[in-house]
C-alpha positions as CSV (number, residue, x, y, z in Angstrom):
1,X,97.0,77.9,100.2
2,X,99.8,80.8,100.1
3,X,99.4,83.4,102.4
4,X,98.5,86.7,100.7
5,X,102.3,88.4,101.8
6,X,105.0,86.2,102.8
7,X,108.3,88.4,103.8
8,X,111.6,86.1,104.5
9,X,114.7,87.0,106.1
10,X,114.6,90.8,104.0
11,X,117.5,92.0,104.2
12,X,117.6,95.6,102.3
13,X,120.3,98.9,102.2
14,X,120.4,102.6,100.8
15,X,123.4,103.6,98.9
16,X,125.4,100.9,100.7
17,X,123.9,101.5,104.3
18,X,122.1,98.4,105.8
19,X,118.4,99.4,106.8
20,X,116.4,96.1,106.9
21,X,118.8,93.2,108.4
22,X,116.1,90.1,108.8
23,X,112.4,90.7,108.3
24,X,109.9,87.7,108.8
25,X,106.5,88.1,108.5
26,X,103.0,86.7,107.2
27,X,99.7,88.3,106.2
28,X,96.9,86.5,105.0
29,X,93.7,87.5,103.3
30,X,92.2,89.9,105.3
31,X,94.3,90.7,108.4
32,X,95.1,94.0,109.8
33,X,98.9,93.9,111.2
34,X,99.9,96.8,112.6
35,X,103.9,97.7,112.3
36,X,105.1,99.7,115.5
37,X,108.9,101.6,116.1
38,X,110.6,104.3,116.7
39,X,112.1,106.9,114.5
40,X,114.8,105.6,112.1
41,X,114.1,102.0,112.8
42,X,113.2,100.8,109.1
43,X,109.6,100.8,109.4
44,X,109.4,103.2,106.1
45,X,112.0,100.9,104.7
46,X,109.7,98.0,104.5
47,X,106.7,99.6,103.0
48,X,108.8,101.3,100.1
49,X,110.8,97.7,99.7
50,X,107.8,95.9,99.6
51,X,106.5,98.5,97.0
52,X,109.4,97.5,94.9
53,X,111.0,101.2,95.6
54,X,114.5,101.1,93.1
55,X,116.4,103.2,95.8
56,X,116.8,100.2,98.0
57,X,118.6,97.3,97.2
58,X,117.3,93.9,98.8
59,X,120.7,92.2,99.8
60,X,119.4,89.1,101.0
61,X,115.7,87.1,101.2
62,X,112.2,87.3,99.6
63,X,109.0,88.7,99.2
64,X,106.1,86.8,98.1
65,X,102.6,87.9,97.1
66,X,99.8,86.0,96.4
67,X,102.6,83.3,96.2
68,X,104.6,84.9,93.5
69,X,108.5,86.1,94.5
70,X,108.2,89.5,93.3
71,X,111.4,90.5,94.1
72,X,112.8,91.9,91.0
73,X,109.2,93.1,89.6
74,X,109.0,96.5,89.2
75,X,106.2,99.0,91.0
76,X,103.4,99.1,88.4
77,X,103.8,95.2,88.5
78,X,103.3,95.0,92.0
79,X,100.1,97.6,92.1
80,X,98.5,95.4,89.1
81,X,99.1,92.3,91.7
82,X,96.8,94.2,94.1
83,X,99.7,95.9,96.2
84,X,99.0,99.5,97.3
85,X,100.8,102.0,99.5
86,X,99.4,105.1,101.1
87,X,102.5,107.7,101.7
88,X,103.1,109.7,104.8
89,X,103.8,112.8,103.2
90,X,101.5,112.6,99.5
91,X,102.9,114.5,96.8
92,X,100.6,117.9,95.3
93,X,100.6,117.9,91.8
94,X,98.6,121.3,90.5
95,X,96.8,121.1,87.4
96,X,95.7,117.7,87.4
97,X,92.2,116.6,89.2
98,X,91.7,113.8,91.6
99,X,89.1,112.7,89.3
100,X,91.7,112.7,86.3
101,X,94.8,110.9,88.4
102,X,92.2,108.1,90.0
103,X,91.0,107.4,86.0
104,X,93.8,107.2,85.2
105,X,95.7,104.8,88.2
106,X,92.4,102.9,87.7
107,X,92.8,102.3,83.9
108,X,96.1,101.3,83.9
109,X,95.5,98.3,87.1
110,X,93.0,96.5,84.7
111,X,92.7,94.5,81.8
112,X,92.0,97.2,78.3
113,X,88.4,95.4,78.6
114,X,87.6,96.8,81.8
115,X,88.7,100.0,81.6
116,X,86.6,102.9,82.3
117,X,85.2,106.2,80.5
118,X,84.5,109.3,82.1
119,X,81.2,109.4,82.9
120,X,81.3,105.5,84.4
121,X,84.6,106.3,86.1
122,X,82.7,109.6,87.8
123,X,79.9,107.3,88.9
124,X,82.2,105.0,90.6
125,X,84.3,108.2,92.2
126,X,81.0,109.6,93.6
127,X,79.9,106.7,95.0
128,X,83.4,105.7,96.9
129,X,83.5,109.7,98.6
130,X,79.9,108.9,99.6
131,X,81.3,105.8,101.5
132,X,84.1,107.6,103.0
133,X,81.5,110.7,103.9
134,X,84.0,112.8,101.8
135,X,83.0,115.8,99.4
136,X,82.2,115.5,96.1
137,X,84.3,118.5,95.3
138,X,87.2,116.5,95.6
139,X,86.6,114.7,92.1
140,X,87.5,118.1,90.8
141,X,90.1,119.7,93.1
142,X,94.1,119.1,92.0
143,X,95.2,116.3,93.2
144,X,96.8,117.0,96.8
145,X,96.9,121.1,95.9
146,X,96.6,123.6,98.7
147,X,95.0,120.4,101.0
148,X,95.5,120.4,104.4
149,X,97.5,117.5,106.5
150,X,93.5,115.9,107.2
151,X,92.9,116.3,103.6
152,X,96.0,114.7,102.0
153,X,95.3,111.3,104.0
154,X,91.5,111.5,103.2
155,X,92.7,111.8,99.1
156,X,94.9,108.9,100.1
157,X,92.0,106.7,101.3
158,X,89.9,107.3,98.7
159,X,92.5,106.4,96.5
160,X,92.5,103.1,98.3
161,X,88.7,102.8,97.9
162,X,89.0,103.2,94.1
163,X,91.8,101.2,93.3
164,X,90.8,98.4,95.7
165,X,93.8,97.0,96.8
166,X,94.3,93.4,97.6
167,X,97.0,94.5,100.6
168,X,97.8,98.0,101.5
169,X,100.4,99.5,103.7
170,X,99.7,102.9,105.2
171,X,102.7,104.2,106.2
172,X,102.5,106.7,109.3
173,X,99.2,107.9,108.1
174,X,98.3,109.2,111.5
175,X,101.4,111.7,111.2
176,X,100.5,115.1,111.2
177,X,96.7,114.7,111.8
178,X,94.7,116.0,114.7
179,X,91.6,114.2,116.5
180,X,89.3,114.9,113.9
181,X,91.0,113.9,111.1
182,X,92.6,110.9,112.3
183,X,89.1,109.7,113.3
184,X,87.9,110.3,109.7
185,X,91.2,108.5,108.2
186,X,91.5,105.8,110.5
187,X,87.6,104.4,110.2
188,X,87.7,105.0,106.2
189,X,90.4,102.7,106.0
190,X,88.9,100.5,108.3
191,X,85.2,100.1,107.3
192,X,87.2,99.5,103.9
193,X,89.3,96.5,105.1
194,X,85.9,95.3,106.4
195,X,84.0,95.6,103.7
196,X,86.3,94.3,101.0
197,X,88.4,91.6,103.1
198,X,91.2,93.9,102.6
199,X,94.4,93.2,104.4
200,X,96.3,95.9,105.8
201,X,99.7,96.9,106.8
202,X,99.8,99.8,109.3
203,X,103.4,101.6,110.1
204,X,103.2,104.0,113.0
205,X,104.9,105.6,116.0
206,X,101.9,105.7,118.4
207,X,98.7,103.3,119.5
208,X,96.5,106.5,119.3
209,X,95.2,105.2,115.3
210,X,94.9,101.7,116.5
211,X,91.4,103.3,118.7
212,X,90.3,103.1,115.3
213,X,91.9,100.2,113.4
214,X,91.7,97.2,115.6
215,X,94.5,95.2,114.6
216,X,95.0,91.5,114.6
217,X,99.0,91.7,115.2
218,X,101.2,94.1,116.3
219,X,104.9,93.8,115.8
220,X,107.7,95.8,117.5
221,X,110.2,96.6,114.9
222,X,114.1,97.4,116.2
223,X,117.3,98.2,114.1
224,X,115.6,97.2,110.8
225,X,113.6,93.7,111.9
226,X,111.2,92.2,114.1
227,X,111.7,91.9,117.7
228,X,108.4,90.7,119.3
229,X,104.9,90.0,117.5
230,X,101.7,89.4,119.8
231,X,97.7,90.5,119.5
232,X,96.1,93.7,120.3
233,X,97.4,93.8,123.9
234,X,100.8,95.0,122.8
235,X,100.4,98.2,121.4
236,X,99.3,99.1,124.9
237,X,102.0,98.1,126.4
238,X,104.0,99.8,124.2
239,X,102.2,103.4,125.1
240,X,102.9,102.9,128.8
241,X,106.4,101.5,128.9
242,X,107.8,102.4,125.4
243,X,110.0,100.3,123.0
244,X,113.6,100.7,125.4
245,X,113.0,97.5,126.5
246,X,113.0,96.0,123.0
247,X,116.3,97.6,122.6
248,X,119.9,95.7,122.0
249,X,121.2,94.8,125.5
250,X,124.7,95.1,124.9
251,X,124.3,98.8,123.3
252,X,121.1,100.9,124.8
253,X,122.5,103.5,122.9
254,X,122.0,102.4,119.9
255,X,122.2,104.8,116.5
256,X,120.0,104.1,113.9
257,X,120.0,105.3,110.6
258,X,117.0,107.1,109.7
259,X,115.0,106.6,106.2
């Protein structure tokens, strides 16, 4: 049996500047790894490669899902496949609803047969913000339009919820989110890996979302790869001593470019 994602030696640039320069790593069904580094080490850079993002170019390796190199596939391919990304910073788009966008994302993931009209698609939106403890007047707000941080990562969970994703990578979703809110985001996303058998692929800075999240990985990513993989334990670790130690010996003051 295939693992669900299978990553191999990535290697991956922007406009000619090497960002990812040897990524390894396995999910299977179900697993929560969590993805931990700091600023401009490439963490971003893997989600958006893995998304099939056409700003980066993969120089060197693979990327297998559900067994299937998907490479050179483009993004809507890779969503159909059960591949979904939750963005740190979610794009506002004023005029059209939530209710309209998810219909719409949800429409085109599936067979012409199982498509949705309205009225079902509205039942199925009302019951997934009940799950999450949302409002129902999201359904009708613009997508993302005069949200606040809190809001904008709840839209992007229930986006999750709807489109039921076979793997999805939140990228930095604690960013930008207080107590409360990261609370909220962190145990939607959770109780929905649960429930569904959902893998997921968390990118952060800091422990504080894995309180929520209980991983079943954590890996320390430096200069664009992997240094170190281990359980739960090391994301402690990594809030009391930080990640200097992971850093390249022979240059500790290392630049990395940021994306």
């Amino acid at each position: 049996m295939h693992p669900l994602l299978e990553i191999k030696n990535l290697k991956a640039s922007i406009d000619s500047k090497p960002i990812l320069t040897g990524v390894d790593l396995t999910v299977n069904q179900g697993e929560i790894h969590a993805i931990m580094g700091p600023n401009g080490s490439g963490k971003s850079t893997l989600s958006r490669v893995i998304m099939g993002d056409p700003k980066y170019k993969i120089d060197e390796g693979e990327i297998y899902f559900k067994g299937q190199l998907i490479n050179d596939i483009p993004v809507d391919a890779r969503a159909k496949l059960g591949l979904f990304l939750s963005f740190q910073y979610p794009m506002e788009i004023p005029g059209v609803s939530l209710s309209n966008f998810l219909r719409t994302a949800y429409n085109s993931t599936r067979p012409k047969e199982q498509a949705l009209s309205v009225f079902k698609f509205d039942e199925l939106l009302k019951e997934k913000l009940s799950i999450l403890n949302m409002s129902q007047d999201f359904a009708s707000r613009y997508l993302n339009d005069g949200f606040s941080g809190g809001e904008k990562k709840r839209c992007e969970i229930a986006q999750m919820a709807v489109l039921n994703p076979i793997l999805s990578i939140l990228d930095e979703t604690d960013s930008g989110l207080d107590v409360d809110a990261l609370k909220v985001v962190a145990e939607g996303a959770y109780t929905l890996s649960k429930s569904t058998n959902m893998s997921l692929l968390l990118i952060t800075h800091y422990q504080r979302i894995l309180r929520y999240i209980k991983p079943d990985f954590v890996h320390v990513f430096i200069g664009g790869k992997i240094v170190k993989s281990a359980r739960e334990e090391l994301a402690f670790e990594l809030e009391n001593k930080g990640y200097a130690q992971y850093m390249p010996k022979t240059n500790s003051k290392l630049k990395l470019t940021q994306v």
